[in-house]
Each structure stands twice: as C-alpha cells, then as structure tokens.
N, C-alpha and C positions, 0 to 999 in steps of 0.2 A: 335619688341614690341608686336605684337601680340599674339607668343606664350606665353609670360611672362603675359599677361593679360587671358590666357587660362589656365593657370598652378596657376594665382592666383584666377580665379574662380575656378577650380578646389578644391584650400584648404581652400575654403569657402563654398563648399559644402560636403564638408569630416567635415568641424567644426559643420556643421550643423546636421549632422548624430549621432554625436557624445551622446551620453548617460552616464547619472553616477546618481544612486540611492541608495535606500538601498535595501537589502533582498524582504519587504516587498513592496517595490515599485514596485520588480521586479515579486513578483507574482501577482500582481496585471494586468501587460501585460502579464504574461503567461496565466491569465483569458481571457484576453479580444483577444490574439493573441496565440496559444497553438502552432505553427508550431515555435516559435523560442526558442522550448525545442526538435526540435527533433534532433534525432540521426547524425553521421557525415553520415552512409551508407542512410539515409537518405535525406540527404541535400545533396548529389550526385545524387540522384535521378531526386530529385525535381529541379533541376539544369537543367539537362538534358530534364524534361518533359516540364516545362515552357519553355524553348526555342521554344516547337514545336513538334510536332510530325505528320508525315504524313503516311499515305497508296497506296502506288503506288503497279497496279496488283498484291497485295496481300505481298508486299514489305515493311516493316516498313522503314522509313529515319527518322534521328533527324539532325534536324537544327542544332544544339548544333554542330556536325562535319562536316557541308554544309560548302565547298570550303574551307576545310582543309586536312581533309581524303576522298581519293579517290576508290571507286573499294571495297571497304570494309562493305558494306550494311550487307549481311549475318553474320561478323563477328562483327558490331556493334549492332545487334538486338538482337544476342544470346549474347553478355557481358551485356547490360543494361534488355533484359528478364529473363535471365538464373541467372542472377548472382546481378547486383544494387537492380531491383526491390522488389525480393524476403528480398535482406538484406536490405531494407526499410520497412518494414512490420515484420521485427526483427526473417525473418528464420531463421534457423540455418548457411546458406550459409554465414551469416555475420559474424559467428566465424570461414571464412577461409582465408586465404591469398591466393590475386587476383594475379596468375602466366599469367601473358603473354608469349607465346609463340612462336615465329614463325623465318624466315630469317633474316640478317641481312639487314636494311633498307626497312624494311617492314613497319612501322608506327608505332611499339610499343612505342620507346620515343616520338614521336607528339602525339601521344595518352594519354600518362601522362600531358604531359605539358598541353596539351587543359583542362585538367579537372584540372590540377593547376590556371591557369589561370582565366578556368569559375569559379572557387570556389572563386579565389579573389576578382572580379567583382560581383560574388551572393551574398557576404557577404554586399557587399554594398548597396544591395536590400530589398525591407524589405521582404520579403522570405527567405531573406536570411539569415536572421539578427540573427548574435550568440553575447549571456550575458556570460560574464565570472566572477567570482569573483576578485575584484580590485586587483590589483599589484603582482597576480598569476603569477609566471614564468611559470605555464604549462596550463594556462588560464582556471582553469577548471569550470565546470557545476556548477552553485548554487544551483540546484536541491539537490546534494550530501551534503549539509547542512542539511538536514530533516532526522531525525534520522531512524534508520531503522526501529524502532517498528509503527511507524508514516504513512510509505511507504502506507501502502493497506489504511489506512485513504485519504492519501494523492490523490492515482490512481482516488478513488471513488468520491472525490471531483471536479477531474482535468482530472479525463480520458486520466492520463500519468505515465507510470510508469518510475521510474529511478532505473538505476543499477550503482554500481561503489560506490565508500567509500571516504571518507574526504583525502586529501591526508595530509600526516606528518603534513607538512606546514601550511598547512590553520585550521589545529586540534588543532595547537600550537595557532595560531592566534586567532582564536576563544575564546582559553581559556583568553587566555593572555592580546590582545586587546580589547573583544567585551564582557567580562564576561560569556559568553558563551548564551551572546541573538543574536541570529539566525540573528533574524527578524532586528539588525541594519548593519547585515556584507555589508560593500557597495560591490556594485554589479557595473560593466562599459560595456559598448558595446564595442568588439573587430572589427576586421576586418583584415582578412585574409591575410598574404604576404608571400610570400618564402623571402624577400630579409629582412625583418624583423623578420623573424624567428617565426611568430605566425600561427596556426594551419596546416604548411605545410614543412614536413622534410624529405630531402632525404640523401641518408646513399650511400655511393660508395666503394665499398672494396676495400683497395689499400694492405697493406704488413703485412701477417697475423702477423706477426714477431715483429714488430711496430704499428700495430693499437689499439687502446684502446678500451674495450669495454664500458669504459666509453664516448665514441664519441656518442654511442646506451643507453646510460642512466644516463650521468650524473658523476658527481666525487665532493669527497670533496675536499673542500677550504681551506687548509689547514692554509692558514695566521689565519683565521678566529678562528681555535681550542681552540689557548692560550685566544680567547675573550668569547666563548660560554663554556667551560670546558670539550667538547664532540663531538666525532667522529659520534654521532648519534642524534646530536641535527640537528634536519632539517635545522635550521639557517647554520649550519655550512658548508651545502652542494647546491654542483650548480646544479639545476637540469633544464641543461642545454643541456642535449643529443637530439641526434634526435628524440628518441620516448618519450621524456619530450615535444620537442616543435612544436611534428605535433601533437597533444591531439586537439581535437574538429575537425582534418579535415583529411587529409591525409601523408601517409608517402609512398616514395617513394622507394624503393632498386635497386638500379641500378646493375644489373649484380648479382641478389642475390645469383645464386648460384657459385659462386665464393667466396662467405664470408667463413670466418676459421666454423667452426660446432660450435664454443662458442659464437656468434653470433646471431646464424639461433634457438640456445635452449632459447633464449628468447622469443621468438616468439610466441614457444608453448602453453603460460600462456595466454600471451598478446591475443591470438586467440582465444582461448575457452574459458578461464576467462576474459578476456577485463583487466586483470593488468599485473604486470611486477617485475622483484624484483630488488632495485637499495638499494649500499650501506645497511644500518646498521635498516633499516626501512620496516617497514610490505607492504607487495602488494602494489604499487600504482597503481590506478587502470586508466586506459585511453581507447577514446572513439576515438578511426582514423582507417581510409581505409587503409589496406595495400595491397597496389599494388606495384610486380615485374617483371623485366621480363628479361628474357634469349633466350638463340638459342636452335633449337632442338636438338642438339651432346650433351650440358651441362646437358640438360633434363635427356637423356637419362639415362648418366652417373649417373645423382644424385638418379635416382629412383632403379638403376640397386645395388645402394650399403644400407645393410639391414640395418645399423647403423642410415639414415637416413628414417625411417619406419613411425618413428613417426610424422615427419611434414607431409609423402605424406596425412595421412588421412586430413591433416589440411592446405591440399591445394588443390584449385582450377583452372585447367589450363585451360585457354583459346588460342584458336589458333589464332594466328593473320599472316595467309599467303600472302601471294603478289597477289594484283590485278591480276584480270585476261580478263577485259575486256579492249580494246584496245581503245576507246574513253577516259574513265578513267583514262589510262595510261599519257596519251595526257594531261589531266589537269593538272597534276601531274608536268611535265616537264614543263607545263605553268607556274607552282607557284615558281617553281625553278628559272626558268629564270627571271623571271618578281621580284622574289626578288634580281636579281644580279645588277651589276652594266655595263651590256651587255645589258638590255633590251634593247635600241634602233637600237640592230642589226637587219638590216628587215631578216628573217626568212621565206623562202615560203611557203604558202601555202601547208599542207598538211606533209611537212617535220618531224616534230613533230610525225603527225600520223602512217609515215611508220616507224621511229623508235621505237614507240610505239607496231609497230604487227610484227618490229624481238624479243622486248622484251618478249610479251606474249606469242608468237610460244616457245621461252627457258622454258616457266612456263608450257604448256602444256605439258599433257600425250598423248601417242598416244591414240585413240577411239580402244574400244575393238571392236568394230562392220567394218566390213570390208570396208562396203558402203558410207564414210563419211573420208574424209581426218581430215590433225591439219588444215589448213588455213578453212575449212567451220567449225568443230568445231570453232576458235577462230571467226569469223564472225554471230556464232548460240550463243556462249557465250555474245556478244556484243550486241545483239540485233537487228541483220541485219536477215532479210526474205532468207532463203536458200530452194529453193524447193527440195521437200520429207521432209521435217522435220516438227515436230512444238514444243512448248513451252513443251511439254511433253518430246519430244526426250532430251530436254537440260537438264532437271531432271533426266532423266537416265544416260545422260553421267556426270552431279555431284556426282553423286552416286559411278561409276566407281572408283573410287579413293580418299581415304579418307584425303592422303597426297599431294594432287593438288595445285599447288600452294606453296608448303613448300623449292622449289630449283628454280634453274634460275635465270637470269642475274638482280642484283639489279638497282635501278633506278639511284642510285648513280654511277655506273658502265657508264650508258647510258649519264647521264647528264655531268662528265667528259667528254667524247668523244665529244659532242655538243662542252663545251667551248673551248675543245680543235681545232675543227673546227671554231670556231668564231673566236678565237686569233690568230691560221696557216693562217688562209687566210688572215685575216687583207684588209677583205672590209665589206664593208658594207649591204650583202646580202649574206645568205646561203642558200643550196637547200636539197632533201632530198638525192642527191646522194652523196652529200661531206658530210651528215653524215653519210651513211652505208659505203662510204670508210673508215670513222673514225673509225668504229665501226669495221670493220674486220681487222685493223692495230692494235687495241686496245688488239685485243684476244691475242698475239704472247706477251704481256706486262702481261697481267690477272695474278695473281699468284697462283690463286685457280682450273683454265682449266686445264685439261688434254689433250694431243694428241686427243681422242677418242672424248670428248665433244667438242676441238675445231671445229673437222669435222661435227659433229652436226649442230654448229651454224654457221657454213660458209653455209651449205645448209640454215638455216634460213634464212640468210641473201641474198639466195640468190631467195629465197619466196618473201621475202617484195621487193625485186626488182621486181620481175615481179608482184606482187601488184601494185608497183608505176607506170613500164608500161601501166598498165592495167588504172590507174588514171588519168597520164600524157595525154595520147592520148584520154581520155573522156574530159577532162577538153581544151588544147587545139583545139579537134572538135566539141565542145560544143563551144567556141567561136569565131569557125569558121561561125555559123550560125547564118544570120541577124535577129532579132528579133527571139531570137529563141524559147521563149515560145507559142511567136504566131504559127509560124512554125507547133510545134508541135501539138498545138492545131488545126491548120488546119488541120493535116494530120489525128491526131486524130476523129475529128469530120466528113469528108469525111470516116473514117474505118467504124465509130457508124453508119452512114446513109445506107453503102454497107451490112455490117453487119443486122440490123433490115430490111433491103430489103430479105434478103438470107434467116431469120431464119421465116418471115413472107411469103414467095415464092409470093413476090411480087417484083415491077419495081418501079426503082429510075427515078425520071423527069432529064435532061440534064440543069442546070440553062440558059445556052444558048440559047440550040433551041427549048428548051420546049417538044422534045422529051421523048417518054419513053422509059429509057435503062436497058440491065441486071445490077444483081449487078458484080460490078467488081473485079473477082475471083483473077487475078493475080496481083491488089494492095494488096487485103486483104492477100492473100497468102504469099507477099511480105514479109509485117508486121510478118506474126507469125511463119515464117520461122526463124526469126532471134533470138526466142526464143527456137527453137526445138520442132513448136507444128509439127507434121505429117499432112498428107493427112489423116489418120483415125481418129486422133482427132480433127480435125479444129471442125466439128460440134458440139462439145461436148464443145470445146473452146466459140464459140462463143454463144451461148444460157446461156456458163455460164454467158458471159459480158450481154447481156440482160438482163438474173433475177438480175443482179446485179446493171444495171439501174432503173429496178423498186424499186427494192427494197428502192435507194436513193429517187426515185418521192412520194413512201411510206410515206417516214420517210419530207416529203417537203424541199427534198435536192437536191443539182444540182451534176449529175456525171460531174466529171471534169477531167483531165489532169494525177491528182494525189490520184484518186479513186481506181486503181487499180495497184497494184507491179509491175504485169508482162506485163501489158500492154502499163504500162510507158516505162518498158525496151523497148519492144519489136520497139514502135514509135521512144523512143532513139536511138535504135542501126539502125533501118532504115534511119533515116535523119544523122547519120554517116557515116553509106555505101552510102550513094550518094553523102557525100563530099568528103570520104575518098583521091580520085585521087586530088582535088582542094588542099587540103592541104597536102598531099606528094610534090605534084610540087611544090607548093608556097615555102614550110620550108626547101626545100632542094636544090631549088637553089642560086648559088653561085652567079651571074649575075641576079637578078631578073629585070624582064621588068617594066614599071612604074606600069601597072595594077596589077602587085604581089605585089610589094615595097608598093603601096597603103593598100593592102589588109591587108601583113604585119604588116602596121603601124596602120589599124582596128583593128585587131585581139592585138596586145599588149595593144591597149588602151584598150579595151574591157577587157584582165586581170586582169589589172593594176585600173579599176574603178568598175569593178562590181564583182574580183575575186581575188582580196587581195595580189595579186603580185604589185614589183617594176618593172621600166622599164628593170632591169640587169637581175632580178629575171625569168621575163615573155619571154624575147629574149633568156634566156638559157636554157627554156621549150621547147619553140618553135624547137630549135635548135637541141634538146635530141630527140621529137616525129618527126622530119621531118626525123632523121638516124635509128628510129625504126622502119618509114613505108620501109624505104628504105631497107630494108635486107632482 
C-alpha cells in the first residue's frame, strides 16, 4: 500500500505543475520568468550546471554524472565546455550534431540516457519548465507565433530572440481556429518523456531496405485524404517521426553511422538551418540536441568516404575512451554488481580492485620513457605517489598518446567473468584469485583476441597477480599486528625522537634510567633501509622529516603517523619484517599448537571486523599468504 500511496502523490503533484493559458498569459511568465524560453542546447546546459559543479586540483566534476559515469572527468569537462556550453550561448557549435565516439562499452549509451533522463526530471523543475502550444503533436515554441517583422520589436522588449517558423499545422490553426489573434492561441506546460514520446526521440537503424524515412519525419494519413481533399493539408498528415517528436529536447541516433545516406541528408538542414523537409509542406523548423554515437572503425570508414563531406563539416566528435584509472574502474564493477541479482555474494576485499588493474594494464600504452614501467604508469594514472615522478610527469605521459584508452578489455568483458565466477562456484564468497582464473579462461572464449594480444594479456594477468601478492601479504601482516596503529606510532615516534637527537648532535634521556644516550643509529637505519634510503642520503633524509615537522608546528598542526608517504612506508614495512617469521609459521602450519590456532583465530577476526572479509573469505587469505611466504 505504500508504494500505491507514493505513486498517487506523486500524480498529484504532476496535477499540480500542470499549466494551460493563453498566448498572452504566457508572455506574460516569459516576462517575469525568461529561462522557460530558452533553447533545448540550452536547457542541457542548465541541467548539468544546476546539478553542481566542482573544481578538484584543477579538475571540473559535474554532479549531474557522480556515481554513474566513472574514470571519465576529462571527457566529460570537454563535452559540456567544448561543446553544451558554447551551444547555450547560441555558438555556432549548436548547428552540429554531437558524434560520440569511442570502444565498445565505454559509456557512450549511459551517457545519453543520463541526460534523457535528467531532461525528464528538469522539465519538471521550474528551470526547467518547457510551454508548448496546446495539442501540438510536435510541441512546438509559442514564441514562433510572433510574426517575423515583429521579432527585433520583440528581442528589445524581452531580451530574447526566437528563431524557427509556425509549423504547417499550427498556421492552419491559427487561421482557422483563432482568427488569426495570436495573443488567444492557448498555450500548456509540457513535460518531458521518451516513453511518451514528447521532446525526447531516438531513431535505431535496422534494414535500410525496409526502413521508412518517414519513421525520421513523419508520413501521411492516408484514411484521412478522402476527409481533408489533400495530400498537403497538414491535417491530413502524422507528424509523428522521431525528429517531429524530440522538437524542444533531444534526439538520440543510436549507431548513426550505420543509417542508409537518405537518412543522415536530413540532418543537414535540420543542423545549420534548425528545420527539416517532411511531406508536401515548407521547412518545418525544430529546436533539439542531436546527439550520436559510434565505434572508432565506423568513424573511420564514414569520414574516409567523400560522398559523405558534407555532414563531416557538420559534425562534432567527441571521444569518449575507456577509463583509465584503476580505483574508477572498481566503482564501475560495483554498479554492475550491486545492480544484479548476485549482490549478496560476499566478494573479498580488494577482488574487484585487482580485476580492475588487469583491466587497465589492456587500456594502457607502454611509456615512451624508459624509466617508468605500465603497473607504476597505471598506479601515477590513479593517483598513488610513485617516487621520481610527480603530477607533471603524468601530463607528459597523457600527451604520449592521443589514442589511450580507444582499445582494451571492455568492462563488460570483465563483469561476465565475475558472474561467471560467482555462479561456477556456487558459494558464497569470492576472492581475487578465482577471478583472474576466470579472466584467463575467459581469453581462449574472447572472439575479438588474437594469438599475439592473448599473450599480452596473460602477462597482464600475471602483473595483477603479483599486485595482489604484494596486497595479500600487507593486508594479512598488517593484521597480524596487535594494535597496530599504536605499534606504528610507537615506532614512529621513538624514529622522530632518534632523529631530532642526530640532526640537532644532541643526546636522547633513557625514560628508564634517566640516562643520557646516543641517538640510535641501527633503529633509525633499520627504518629507511626498508625504503632504499643509502648510508649517503640518511642525512639528507632525515632533516627533510624535520623541516617537515616544523613546518606542520608552523601551520599549528600535529605531524602524525600519516604526515609523510614514505615514512609511513618505510615504519610499515619495518613492523612487517619483524613479524614476517610469526606469520609464515603461524599460516603454514598444518598442526598448529594452541598458541598458533589462537593467533589464527585473532588474525581472521581481526579481517573479518575491521577488514571487510568473511570467515571463508579471510581463512583463504591467510592460507594463500602463508604458501607465498613459504617459497
């Protein structure tokens, strides 16, 4: 009963939005309200910006695709700067059709449909709020009532210009119904639907042989002829095509270049003149976004043939490539899953992630620079600290390659293998190694691998394995140790004391015996050994931790724990190597003594409550890193 009491407030507040005036009524809210006269490229905009917009180091993000599209920041700052915004301010860019571009399962069709969908929802906004003339099948503008000599009267009054002409229909109407006074034509608020066919149309090529191009503009009604006397009486026709009834909002072309070429020559008008020619009747003129999109082999092909010359000028392509940072990637298989009907598979920790960095290793290029592997490129791409590099080097290596990103293993490629792993097992916990099995059984199935890229990606796959090595045995000797932030901060804090003794050539007190002693060269040495500082740069090392104490006492901040990358490393990997023997013995024996079995059963709790593993999940960790130490 609930929902049914949600769905009938709901159509009590759609009654309420509702509007019906006349003409003059309705300029009357174009006075007092001017944004529900502007444009469709417009009202994509505005869509977009009200949702939010942020500035991360120098990064645009829109709300508007937060926890939908993932890894794609760069490619959605240059669609909405490059291209929305300009055609809301009525650049020229607005008379082109929006070509998406990129891989298959790259986010091109989420990307339409997001901006289907916000336009449904905006319409219901009052930002958002589109007036159409009453019982218009192509809902168009009431602006287009104002005759043209009137228009620059009109701007100077209203500080809005309109473009576009009376369509057939509503000329007939005019005369016919309304004597030809403007100012009584009733006017309605529409609101936006694909599933009702009002300002949002998508067009799908199927069999050039059989398609109509009245499906793209409409056809006469022929019952109708013997009643109106005329093939060209507007009554007589449906104007009913997809570019009739995305007028005020968007029109989609799925796979457009695939359409026959008698098609794609409507287009032409409709782009640079904003009309279109249907049936037996002069220009009708419409006001929608066209946005398409293809693969880059179709591209190629369409630009490569000279027949089609005339629309390249009168298009604009955007590239839309496959993420490329590996945390990213990772959301992306969250949305997936979490929309299946598998979600309550427990999933371990981190699983996700290594799938996500064989995925990206397929999407990278190798670095043209000798000094820098693909796994620390994809780890400098992600935003992880790799030393010698910094945020500079990562702008060089984007540059590198203009087509990054344009090939490699699609997400859907990856997310198959998952379910495929979740339904083979048929339990109730996966790890990340039953999916890279999945994923390298999957390649020998692929139908687009070759021999030579299989070899490829079996080496990828054999990267993210030693990533996850490299994870597994931090994550299980990380919970081998008892409070282990304390830990670290002891050790940490005992470094800082040896340290500020050494770089000031002064003597630490013994808290014991109240002695004074040197600082202690082979703790601290300990520590930055395990980073690769030298005997020649410890000095240099540690005066930089210094100024970078003060500098926090500066700013009246406390150095901590997690003040410094490499310093965290270096204390990390220290209070590993001292456990390192404890949990070899422990995970790898077969007979454990009770004080193992105890520890054991510490260490999986400890997973399993503060590291996001099951009890099956954390015991087949344990079990993995105790045969890794052992080899």
């Amino acid at each position: 009963m609930d929902i049914l009491r949600k769905i009938e407030r709901h159509r009590e507040e759609e009654q309420k939005l509702k509007w019906e005036g006349t003409f003059a009524d309705y300029l009357a809210l174009v006075k007092e309200r001017p944004w529900i006269a502007q444009s469709a490229h417009s009202r994509v905009y505005n869509m977009i910006k009200d949702a939010g917009i942020e500035d991360v180091n120098g990064q645009r993000t829109y709300s508007f695709f937060s926890n939908q599209m993932f890894g794609l920041e760069e490619s959605l700052e240059r669609l909405v700067e490059e291209y929305f915004h300009p055609a809301a301010k009525r650049l020229d860019v607005r008379k082109r059709i929006l070509l998406l571009m990129g891989p298959v399962s790259g986010g091109k069709s989420t990307l339409v449909s997001l901006i289907k969908r916000g336009l449904e929802k905006y319409s219901l906004q009052d930002h958002g709020a589109i007036y159409a003339i009453k019982d218009c099948p192509m809902h168009e503008d009431p602006l287009h009532l104002i005759p043209q000599h009137l228009r620059n009267d009109f701007y100077d009054e209203y500080g809005i210009r309109i473009e576009g002409n009376l369509s057939p229909l509503n000329v007939m109407k005019l005369e016919e119904e309304y004597g030809g006074r403007i100012e009584d034509v009733m006017v309605e608020r529409i609101f936006l639907s694909e599933d009702k066919r009002v300002g949002i149309g998508t067009f799908s090529p199927s069999d050039p042989k059989s398609q109509d191009i009245a499906d793209l503009t409409g056809s006469i009604d022929f019952s109708t002829i013997a009643e109106f006397g005329s093939e060209s009486d507007p009554r007589a026709y449906r104007f009913d095509g997809e570019l009739n009834k995305a007028n005020r909002g968007i029109m989609e072309f799925q796979e457009m270049l695939k359409c026959d070429e008698k098609f794609l020559w409507h287009l032409l008008s409709l782009t640079q003149e904003g009309n279109f020619k249907a049936g037996r009747f002069a220009l009708i003129s419409a006001d929608e976004l066209i946005i398409a999109h293809t693969n880059e082999t179709e591209y190629r092909s369409f630009i490569s043939n000279k027949k089609n010359e005339a629309l390249h000028s009168r298009i604009i392509v955007m590239p839309v490539p496959y993420n490329l940072r590996v945390s990213e990637e990772e959301k992306i298989y969250e949305k997936m899953i979490g929309e299946s009907d598998v979600n309550d598979v427990h999933i371990a920790p981190h699983t996700l992630r290594v799938a996500a960095m064989f995925t990206i290793l397929t999407r990278l290029k190798d670095p043209k620079k000798g000094d820098i592997d693909l796994v620390k490129k994809m780890r400098l791409y992600d935003g992880e600290n790799v030393e010698g590099f910094n945020s500079a080097d990562v702008e060089e290596m984007k540059k590198e390659y203009q087509d990054e990103g344009m090939s490699g293993i699609d997400p859907r490629y990856v997310i198959n293998r998952i379910s495929s792993t979740i339904i083979r097992k048929e339990v109730a916990s996966i790890n990340a190694l039953d999916v890279l099995r999945s994923l390298k059984e999957g390649l020998d199935q692929h139908p687009s691998i070759t021999s030579e890229l299989r070899e490829k990606y079996m080496n990828y796959i054999s990267l993210a394995r030693k990533e996850f090595d490299n994870i597994a045995k931090k994550e299980v000797q990380k919970a081998f140790v008892y409070s282990y932030e304390e830990s670290a901060k002891t050790l940490m804090d005992n470094y800082l004391d040896n340290v500020e003794a050494y770089c000031n050539k002064s003597k630490l007190r013994d808290p014991l015996t109240g002695e004074e002693i040197t600082p202690d060269e082979k703790l601290m040495r300990s520590i930055e050994e395990q980073i690769g500082i030298s005997e020649n740069a410890k000095k240099a090392f540690r005066e930089e931790i210094l100024i970078r104490i003060s500098a926090f006492a500066r700013k009246g901040k406390r150095f901590d724990y997690n003040s410094h990358d490499r310093l965290r490393e270096a204390i990390q990997k220290k209070l590993f190597a001292d456990l390192k023997d404890v949990v070899k013995i422990t995970t790898s024996s077969k007979t454990p003594n009770e004080e193992q079995l105890k520890k054991v059963n510490e260490v999986v709790a400890r997973l399993v409550n503060e590291h996001g593993y099951n009890t099956t999940s954390a015991n087949e960790l344990l079990r993995y890193v105790g045969s890794l130490l052992n080899r």
